[in-house]
C-alpha positions as CSV (number, residue, x, y, z in Angstrom):
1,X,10.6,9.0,8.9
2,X,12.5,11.8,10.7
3,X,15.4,11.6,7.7
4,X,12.4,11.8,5.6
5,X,11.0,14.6,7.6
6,X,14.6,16.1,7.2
7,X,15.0,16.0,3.5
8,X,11.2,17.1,3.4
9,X,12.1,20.2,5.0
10,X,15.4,20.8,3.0
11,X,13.7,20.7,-0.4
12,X,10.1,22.1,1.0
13,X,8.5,18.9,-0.5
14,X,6.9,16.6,1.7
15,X,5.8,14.6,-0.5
16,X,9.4,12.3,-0.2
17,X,7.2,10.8,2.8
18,X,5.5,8.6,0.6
19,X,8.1,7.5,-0.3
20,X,9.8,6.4,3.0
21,X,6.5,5.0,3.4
22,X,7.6,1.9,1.3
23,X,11.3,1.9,3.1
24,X,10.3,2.0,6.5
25,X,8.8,-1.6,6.0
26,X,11.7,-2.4,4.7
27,X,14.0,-1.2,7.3
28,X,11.7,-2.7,10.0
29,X,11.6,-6.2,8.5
30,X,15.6,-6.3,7.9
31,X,15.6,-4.6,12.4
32,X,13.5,-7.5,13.5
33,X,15.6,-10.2,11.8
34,X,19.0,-8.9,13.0
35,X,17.1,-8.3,16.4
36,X,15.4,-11.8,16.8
37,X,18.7,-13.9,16.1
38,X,17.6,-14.9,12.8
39,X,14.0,-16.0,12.9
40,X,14.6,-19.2,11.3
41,X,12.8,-20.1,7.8
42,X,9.7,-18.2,9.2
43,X,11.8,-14.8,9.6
44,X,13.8,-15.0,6.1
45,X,10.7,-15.7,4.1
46,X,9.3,-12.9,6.1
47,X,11.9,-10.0,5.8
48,X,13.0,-11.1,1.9
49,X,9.2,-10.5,1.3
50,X,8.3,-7.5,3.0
51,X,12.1,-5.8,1.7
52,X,11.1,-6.7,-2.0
53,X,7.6,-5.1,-1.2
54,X,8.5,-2.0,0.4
55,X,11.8,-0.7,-2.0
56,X,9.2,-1.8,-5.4
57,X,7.0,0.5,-3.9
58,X,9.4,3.3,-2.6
59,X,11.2,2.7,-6.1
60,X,7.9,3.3,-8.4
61,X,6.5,6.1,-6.3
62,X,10.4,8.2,-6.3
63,X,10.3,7.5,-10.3
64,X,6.6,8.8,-10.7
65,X,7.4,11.9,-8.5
66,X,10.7,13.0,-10.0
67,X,10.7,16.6,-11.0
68,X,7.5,17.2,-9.6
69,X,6.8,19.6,-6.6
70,X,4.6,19.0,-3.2
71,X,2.0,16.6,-3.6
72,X,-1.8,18.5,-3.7
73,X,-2.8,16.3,-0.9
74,X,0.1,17.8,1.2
75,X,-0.5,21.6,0.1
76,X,-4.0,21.3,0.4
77,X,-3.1,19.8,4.5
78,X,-0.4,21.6,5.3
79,X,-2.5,25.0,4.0
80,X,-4.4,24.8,6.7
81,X,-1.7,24.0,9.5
82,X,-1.6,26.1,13.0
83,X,1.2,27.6,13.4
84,X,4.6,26.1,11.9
85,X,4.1,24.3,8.4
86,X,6.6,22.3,9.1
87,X,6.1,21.0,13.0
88,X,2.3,20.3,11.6
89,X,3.8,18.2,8.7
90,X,6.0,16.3,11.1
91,X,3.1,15.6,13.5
92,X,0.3,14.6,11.4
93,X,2.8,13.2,8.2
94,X,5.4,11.8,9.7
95,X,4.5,11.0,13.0
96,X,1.3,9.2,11.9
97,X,2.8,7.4,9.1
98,X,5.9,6.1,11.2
99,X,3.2,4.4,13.9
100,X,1.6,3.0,11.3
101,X,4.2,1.6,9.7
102,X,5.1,0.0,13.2
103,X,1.3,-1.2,13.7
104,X,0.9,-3.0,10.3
105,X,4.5,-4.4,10.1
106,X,3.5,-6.8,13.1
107,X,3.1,-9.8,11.1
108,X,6.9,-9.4,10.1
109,X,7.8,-8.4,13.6
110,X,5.7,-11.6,15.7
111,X,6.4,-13.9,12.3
112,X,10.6,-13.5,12.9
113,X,10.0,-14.4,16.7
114,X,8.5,-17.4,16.5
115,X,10.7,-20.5,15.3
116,X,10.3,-23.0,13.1
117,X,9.9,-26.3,13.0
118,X,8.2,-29.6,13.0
119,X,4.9,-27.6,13.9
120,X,5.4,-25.0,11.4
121,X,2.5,-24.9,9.4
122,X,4.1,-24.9,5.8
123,X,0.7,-25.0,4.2
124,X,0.1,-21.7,5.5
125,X,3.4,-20.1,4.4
126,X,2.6,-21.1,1.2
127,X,-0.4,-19.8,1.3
128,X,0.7,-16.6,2.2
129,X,3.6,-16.8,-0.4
130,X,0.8,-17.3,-3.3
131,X,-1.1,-14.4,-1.8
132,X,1.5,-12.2,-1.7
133,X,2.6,-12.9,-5.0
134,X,-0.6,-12.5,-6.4
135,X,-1.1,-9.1,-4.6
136,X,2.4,-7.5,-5.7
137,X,1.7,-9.0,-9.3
138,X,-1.2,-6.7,-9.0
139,X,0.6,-4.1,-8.0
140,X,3.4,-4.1,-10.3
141,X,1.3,-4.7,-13.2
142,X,-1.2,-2.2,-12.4
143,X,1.1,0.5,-11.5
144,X,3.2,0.3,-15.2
145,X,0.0,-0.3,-17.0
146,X,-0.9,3.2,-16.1
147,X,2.6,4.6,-16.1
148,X,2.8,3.7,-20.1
149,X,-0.9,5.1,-20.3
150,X,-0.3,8.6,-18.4
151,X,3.0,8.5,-20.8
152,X,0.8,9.0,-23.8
153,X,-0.2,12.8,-24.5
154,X,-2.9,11.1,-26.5
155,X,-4.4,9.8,-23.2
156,X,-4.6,13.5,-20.8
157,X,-7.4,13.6,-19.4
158,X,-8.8,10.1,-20.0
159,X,-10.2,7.4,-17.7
160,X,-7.8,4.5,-17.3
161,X,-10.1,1.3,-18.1
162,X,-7.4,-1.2,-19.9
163,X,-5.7,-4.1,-18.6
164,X,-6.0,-4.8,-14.7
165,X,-8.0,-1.5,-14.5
166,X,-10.7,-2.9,-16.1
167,X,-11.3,-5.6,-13.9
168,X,-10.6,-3.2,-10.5
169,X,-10.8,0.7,-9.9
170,X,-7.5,0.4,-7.8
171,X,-5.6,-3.3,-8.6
172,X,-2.5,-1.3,-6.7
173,X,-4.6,-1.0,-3.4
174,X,-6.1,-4.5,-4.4
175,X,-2.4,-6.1,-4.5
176,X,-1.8,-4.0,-1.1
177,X,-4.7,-5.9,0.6
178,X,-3.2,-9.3,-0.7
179,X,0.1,-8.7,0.3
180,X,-0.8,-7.8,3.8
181,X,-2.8,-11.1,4.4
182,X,-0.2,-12.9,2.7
183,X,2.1,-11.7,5.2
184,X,-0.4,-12.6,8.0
185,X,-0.4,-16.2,6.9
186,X,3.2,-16.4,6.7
187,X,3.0,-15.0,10.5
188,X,0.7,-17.7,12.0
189,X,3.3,-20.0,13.5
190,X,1.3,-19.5,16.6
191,X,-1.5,-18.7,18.4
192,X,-0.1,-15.7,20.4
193,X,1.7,-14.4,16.6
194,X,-1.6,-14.7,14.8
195,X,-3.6,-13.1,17.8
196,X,-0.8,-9.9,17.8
197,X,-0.7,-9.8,13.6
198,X,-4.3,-9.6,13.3
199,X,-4.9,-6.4,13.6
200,X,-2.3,-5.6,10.6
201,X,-4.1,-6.8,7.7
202,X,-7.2,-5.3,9.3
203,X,-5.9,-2.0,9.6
204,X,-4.5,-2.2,6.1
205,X,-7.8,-2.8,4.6
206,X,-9.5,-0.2,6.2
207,X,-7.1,2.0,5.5
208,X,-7.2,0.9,1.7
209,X,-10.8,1.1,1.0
210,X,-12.6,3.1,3.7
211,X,-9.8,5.2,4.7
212,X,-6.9,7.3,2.8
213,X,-6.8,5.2,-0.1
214,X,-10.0,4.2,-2.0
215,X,-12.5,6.9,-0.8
216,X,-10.8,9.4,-1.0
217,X,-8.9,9.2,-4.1
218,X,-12.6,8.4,-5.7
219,X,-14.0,11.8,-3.5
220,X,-11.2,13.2,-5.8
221,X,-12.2,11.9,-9.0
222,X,-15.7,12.1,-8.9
223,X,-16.3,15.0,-11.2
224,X,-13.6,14.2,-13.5
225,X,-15.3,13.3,-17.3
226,X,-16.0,9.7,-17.8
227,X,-15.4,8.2,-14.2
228,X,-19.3,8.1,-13.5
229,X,-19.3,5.4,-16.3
230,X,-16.1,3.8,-15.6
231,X,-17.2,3.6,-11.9
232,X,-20.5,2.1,-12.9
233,X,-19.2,-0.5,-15.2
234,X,-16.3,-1.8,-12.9
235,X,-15.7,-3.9,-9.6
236,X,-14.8,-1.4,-7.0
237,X,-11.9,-3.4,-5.3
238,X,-11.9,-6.4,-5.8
239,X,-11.4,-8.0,-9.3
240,X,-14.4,-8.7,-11.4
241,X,-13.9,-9.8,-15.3
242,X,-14.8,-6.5,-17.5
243,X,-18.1,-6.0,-19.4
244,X,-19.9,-8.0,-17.5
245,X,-21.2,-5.6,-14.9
246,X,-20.5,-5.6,-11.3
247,X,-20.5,-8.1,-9.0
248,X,-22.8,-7.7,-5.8
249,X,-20.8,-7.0,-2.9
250,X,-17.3,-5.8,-5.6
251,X,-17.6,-2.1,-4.8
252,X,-15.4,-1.5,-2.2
253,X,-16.3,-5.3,-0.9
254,X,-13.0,-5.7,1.6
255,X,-13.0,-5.5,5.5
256,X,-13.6,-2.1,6.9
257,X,-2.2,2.1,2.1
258,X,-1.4,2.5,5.2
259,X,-2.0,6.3,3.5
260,X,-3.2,6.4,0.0
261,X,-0.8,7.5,-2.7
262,X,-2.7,8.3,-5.0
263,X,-2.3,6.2,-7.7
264,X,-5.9,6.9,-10.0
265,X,-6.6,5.6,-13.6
266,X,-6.4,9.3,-14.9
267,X,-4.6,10.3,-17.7
C-alpha cells in the first residue's frame, strides 16, 4: 500500500489503490507460505487461491481504469481533506485499506499454520474450493458481462439487467462474499484457526452489503433513469432467477469489498 501510496502521489491519482487492493492479498498469501515453512496441502490450496483471486481482480480493475483520471469517490474524499491532500489520502486510503487487507486475509494466514493430515477435514476444503469457485465464477462472469455492455455506445446511460445482473444487483460483490467463506472453510483445520478466521468472512460481508460496497454504490445510483425498476424487479445480493420477483429476505439478505469499487450495472 505505501508503493501504491507512492505511485498515487507521482501521477496525482489515487485511484491505483484499488488496485493494490486485489495484490496485497496476493502478496500476503504468497508472505505467509514462505513464512510458515510451507503450510502443507492446507497452505498451497490456500495461497494458489487467494493469488488467483487477488491479481483477477487487480488485473480487471487496472484494465477498466486505464486512461482514466482520479476516481469520483476519491475527489469527492480527498475534497474535503484537512490540511495535506495527500497525508489525508494516505491515512484514511491507504492506511485503512492495508489493515483491512491484514484483517480479512486471516483465513489464508491461520489456514497456512496449521498442518495437515489425517485430521484434516478434506470435506471442508472442498467445500470451500466449490465455494470459491462458484464466487469468482461470479465475479469473472459478472465483471465482462458489463465490460462488453459499457463497451456498446448503444448502451450509455442504460441499466445493466442481462446475464448474471439479472439475477443479482452486484454478482461481483456476490462472488466476493463466496470467495471469502470459501476461504474460511479451507481455513478450519482447527478450532483455534476457525475461531481467529471468523471474523474475515464477517467483516467482508458487511463490508459488501452494509458498508462501502452495496449501499453505497446503490446511494449512488438511486436517481439514475431506470434503476427504481431494475431495483424492484431483482434480488438485491444474493441470486434469485429473473422475472420472477424478489425473493423475501434477497435484498441485501447477507450477514451484516473490503472497499467497494464501484463496479454498477450502468451503461
Amino acid at each position: 500500500m505505501l508503493l501504491a501510496f507512492a505511485v498515487g502521489v507521482r501521477t496525482g491519482v489515487h485511484r491505483v489503490v484499488d488496485v493494490a487492493w486485489g495484490l496485497g492479498f496476493a502478496a500476503v498469501a504468497v508472505a505467509t507460505y514462505a513464512m510458515s515453512g510451507g503450510g502443507g496441502g492446507r497452505g498451497l490450496l490456500l495461497t494458489a487461491l487467494t493469488v488467483v483471486w487477488g491479481l483477477r481482480l487487480a488485473a480487471h480493475i487496472a484494465w477498466r481504469g486505464r486512461g482514466r483520471g482520479e476516481d469520483p469517490r476519491y475527489e469527492r474524499m480527498l475534497a474535503r481533506a484537512p490540511g495535506n491532500r495527500n497525508l489525508y489520502a494516505l491515512r484514511m486510503v491507504y492506511l485503512l485499506q492495508a489493515a483491512l487487507v491484514w484483517l480479512v486475509s486471516l483465513p489464508v494466514q491461520a489456514g497456512s499454520y496449521v498442518v495437515g493430515g489425517a485430521g484434516w477435514p478434506v470435506g471442508l476444503a472442498v467445500a470451500g474450493s466449490a465455494l470459491w469457485l462458484c464466487g469468482i465464477v461470479f465475479e469473472a462472469v459478472g465483471d465482462h458481462q458489463l465490460a462488453r455492455f459499457t463497451a456498446d455506445p448503444a448502451n450509455r446511460g442504460r441499466i445493466m439487467d442481462r446475464g448474471l445482473w439479472s439475477w443479482t444487483r452486484h454478482p461481483n460483490y456476490f462472488g466476493d462474499f463466496c470467495v471469502w467463506w470459501g476461504l474460511f472453510l479451507v481455513a478450519c483445520g482447527s478450532a483455534q484457526a476457525a475461531a481467529v478466521s471468523l471474523v474475515s468472512p464477517l467483516v467482508m460481508s458487511y463490508l459488501l452489503v452494509a458498508g462501502s460496497g452495496k449501499r453505497l454504490l446503490e446511494r449512488h445510483m438511486a436517481e439514475r433513469p431506470g434503476y427504481a425498476d431494475y431495483r424492484a424487479r431483482t434480488s438485491g445480493f444474493l441470486p434469485w432467477p429473473p422475472g420472477r420477483g424478489r425473493a423475501p429476505g434477497r435484498d441485501g439478505g447477507a450477514p451484516g469489498r473490503g472497499p467497494g469499487s464501484g463496479r454498477a450495472g450502468m451503461g
